[in-house]
N, C-alpha and C positions, 0 to 999 in steps of 0.2 A: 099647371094644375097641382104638383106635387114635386117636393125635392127635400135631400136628406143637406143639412147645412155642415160644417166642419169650422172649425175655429184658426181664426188669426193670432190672435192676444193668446191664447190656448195653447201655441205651439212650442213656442217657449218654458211651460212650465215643468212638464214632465222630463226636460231636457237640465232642470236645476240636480247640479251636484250636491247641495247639502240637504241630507236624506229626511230632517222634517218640514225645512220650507219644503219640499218638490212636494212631500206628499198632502201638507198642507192645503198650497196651491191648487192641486188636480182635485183635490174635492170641494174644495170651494166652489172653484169653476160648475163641478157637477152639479154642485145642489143648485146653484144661482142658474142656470143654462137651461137645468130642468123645469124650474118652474117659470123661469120665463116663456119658453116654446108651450108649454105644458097645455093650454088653450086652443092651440094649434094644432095639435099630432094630428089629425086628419089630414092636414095639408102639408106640415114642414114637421119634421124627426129632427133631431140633434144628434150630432157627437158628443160620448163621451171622451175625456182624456184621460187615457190607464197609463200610470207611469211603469217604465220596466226595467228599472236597478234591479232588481231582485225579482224571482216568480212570488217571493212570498206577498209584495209589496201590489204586484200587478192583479193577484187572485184576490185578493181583499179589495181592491176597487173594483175589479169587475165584479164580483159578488154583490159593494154594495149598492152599483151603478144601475145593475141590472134588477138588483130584487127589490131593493129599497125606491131608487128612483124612477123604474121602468123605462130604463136607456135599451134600445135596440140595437145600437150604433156605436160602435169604438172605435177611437181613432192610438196606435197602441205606438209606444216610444221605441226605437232603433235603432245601432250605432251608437250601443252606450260608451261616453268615454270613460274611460276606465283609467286608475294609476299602474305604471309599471312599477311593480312589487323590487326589482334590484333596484332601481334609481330610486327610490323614497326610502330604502336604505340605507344608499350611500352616499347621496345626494339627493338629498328633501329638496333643502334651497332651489333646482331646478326641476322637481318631479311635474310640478304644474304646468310647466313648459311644454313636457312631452308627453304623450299620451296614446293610447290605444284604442282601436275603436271596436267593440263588440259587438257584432252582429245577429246576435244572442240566439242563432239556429246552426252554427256550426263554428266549433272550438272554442267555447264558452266556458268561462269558468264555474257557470249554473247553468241545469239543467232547465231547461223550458220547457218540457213536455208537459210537466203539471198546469200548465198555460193554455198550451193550445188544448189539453183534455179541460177544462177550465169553460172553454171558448167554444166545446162541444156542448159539455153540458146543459149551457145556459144559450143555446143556439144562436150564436154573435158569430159574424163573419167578421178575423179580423181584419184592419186597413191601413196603411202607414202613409206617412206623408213628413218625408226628413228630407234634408238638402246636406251639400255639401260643398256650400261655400267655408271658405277660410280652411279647407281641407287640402293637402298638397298639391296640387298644381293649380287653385284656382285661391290664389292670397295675393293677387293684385293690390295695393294701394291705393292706386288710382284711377283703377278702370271696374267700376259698377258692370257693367256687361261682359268685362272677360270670365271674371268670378261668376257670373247670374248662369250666362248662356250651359245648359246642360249638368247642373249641380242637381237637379229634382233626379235626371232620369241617372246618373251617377249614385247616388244615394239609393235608388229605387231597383238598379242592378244590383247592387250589392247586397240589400236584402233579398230580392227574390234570387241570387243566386245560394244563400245560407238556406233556406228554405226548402228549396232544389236538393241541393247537394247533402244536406242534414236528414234529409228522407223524412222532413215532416208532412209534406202532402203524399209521401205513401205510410205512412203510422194515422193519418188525421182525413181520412180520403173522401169523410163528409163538410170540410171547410173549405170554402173560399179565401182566396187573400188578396185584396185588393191593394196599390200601388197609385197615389194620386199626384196629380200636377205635372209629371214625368214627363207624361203622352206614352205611343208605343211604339217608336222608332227602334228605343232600344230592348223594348222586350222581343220583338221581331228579329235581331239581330242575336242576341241570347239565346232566343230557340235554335235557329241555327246554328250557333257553335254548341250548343253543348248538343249537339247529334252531333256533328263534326267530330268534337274535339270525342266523345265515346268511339267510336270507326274506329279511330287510329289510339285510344288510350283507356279503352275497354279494358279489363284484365288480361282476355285472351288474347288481344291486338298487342298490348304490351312484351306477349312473347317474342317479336319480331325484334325488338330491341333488348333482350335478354343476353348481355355480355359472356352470360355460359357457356349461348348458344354460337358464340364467334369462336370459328374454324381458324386459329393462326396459322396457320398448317399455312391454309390455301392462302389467306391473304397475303403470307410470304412469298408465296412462290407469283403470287398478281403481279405485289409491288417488286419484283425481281425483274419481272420481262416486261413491266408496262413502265415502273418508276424510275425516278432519278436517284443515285447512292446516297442524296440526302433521306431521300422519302424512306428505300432501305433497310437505312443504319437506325432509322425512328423505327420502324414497325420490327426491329431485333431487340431493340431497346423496352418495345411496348408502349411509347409513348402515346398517351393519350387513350388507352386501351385498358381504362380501369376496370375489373372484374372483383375489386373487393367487397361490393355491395355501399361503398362511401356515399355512391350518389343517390341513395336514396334516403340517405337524413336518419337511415335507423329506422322509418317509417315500416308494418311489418304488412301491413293489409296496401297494397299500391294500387288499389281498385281506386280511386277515386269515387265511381257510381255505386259504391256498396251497401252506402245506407240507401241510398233509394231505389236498393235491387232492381238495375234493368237489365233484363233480360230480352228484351225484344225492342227496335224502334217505335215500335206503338206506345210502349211504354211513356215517351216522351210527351204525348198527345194527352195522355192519363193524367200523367203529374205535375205536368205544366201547361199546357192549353187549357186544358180542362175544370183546372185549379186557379190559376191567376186572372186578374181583371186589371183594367190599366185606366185609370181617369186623364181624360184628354182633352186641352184647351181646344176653343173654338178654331181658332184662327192656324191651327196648328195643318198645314197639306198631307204631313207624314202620316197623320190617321188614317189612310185610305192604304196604306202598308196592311194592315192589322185585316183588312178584306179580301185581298189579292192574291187570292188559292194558289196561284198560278209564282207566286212568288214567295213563299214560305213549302217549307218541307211538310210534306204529305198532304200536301195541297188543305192545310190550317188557314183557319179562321181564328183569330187571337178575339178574345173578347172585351175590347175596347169599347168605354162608354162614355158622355159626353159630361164635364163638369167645367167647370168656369170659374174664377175669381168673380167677384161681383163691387168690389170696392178697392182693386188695385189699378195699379198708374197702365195697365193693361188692359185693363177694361172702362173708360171713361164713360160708356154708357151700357148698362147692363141689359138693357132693352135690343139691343145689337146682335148678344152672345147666338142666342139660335138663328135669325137669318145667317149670319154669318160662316157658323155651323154646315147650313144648306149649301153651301156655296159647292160642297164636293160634287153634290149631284149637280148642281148646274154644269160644272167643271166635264163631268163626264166620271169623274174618279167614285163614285159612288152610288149604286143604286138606289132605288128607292127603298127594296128591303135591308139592304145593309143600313141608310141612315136609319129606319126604326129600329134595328138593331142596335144603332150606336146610340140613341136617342132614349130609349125605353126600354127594347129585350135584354139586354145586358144587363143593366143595370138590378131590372128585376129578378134575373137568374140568383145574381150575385147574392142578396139578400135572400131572397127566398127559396133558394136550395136552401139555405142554411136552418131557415126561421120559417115553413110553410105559412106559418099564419100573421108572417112580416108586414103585410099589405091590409089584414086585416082590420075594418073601423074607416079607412081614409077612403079617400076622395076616386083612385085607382082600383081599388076593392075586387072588382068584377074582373076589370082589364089583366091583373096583375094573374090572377086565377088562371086566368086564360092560357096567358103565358106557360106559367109553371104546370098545365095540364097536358101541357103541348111535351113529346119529345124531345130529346135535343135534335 
């Protein structure tokens, strides 16, 4: 009945390093993309493609995507590679070789909040869809599936972990950020360590490991009656018992969760279940994760929703993709309200938290209404 399209040829562009081809490219794409779908908007939306070198580069295309072209939809570039600034100093000849990759919501050399305030104003939820093949451990030569296998949801962690930990879904706490191609296997798993990894490396938790707080005293007199003369002569020596402050890099704030001020585990439910969406192949089992109270911390529902390739070597026939889809509940692994969940209510969250009047004119108009009237 209705679906928002995203690009192939498309993905590419806003990923070009030289700063007036990419930007070239990304508007070409827009104006031709817009007017082609442009007949259609009742039934089929398009992505836009916003390049994101720069906030200044990205705010001009979404400006002119959204005002000019009446794009609802961005799909926004991530993992910029970047040159390292010593080696194009002192070695040009190999700076191209090496590279860094910015994940442009946390330790960036620009500021992106003019961005996502950008992506408020003009009520666009944004949505990324990067890989990470030819990326360190997955540069096979000759094996197309060691590289393929789990590069979407590698790339797609690493974003929504800069997003997370950048405290943009708490500065931004009326946007969505959608994650496509991935599935949610691993955002399931992300939300669990980072409550995890908070327990034990909270600020206040980190006192427990506060070298200050180490009694030599006592642990002399331990390794005295319980150790061997080697263990000892180490612990008189202090070996291994740094209290200079080395190991913390100089770093002076060791909160790690500071910009996303949490303060309570609910917190986690707030700025990341509540926040994130996960686009997930048909054929994929592990979407039935993303429903399973019972197996996610605080008994979370991830908001997982159903997207498809429709002209890759994975899809030979697209008429497949939703039977296929159904197969959870046949399975037993998913109810019937969870598959319209994963089918429709997500999806129209997504969007329309963001854009109330998202749905407005199409084909969904009514149904979509319904949804968004509804509670969470």
């Amino acid at each position: 009945d209705f679906c928002v399209v995203y690009p192939t040829a498309g993905l590419g562009y806003y990923r070009l390093p030289p700063d007036r081809l990419r930007r070239a490219l990304c508007r070409a794409y827009n104006v031709f993309t817009a007017e082609q779908f442009r007949p259609f908007n009742d039934r089929i939306i398009p992505a836009a493609i916003i390049p994101m070198y720069t906030p200044e580069e990205a705010i001009e295309e979404l400006e002119f995507a959204s005002r000019q072209l009446g794009y609802k939809v961005v799909m926004m570039g991530s993992l910029i590679r970047r040159p390292i600034p010593v080696l194009v100093e002192e070695h040009p000849e190999a700076a191209k070789f090496v590279e860094w990759y910015d994940p442009i919501a946390i330790d960036s050399e620009h500021d992106y909040d003019p961005v996502w305030e950008k992506c408020r104003e003009l009520r666009i939820a944004p949505s990324f869809h990067n890989g990470a093949r030819s990326i360190l451990l997955r540069n096979s030569p000759s094996n197309f599936c060691y590289n393929h296998i789990g590069h979407f949801a590698s790339a797609s962690e690493a974003m929504a972990k800069a997003l997370f930990f950048g405290g943009v879904t708490r500065r931004f706490p009326e946007l969505n950020f959608a994650f496509l191609e991935g599935g949610v296997g691993w955002a399931c798993s992300l939300y669990a360590d980072l409550i995890g990894h908070w327990e034990k490396r909270s600020r206040q938790a980190l006192e427990n490991t506060n070298p200050e707080r180490l009694d030599r005293t006592a642990l002399l007199a331990l390794a005295e009656k319980y150790g061997s003369a080697t263990v000892v002569d180490a612990v008189r020596r202090g070996e291994g018992l740094d209290d200079n402050g080395n190991g913390t890099g100089g770093v002076e704030d060791l909160d790690d969760y500071s910009r996303c001020k949490i303060a309570r585990k609910q917190d986690f439910h707030d700025l990341y279940v509540s926040r994130f969406y996960f686009g997930c192949e048909a054929d994929d089992p592990i979407n039935a994760w993303a429903f399973n109270r019972r197996a996610n911390p605080m008994n979370a529902r991830l908001n997982a929703f159903f997207s498809s390739d429709i002209g890759h070597f994975d899809v030979p026939d697209m008429t497949d993709v939703v039977p296929e889809a159904y197969e959870l509940v046949e399975h037993g692994l998913l109810t019937d309200d969870d598959f319209r969940d994963f089918m429709f209510t997500n999806a129209v969250r997504f969007w329309g938290e963001v854009n109330p009047d998202f749905f407005k004119g199409t084909v969904i108009e009514k149904q979509a209404a319904e949804v968004l009237a509804q509670p969470r």
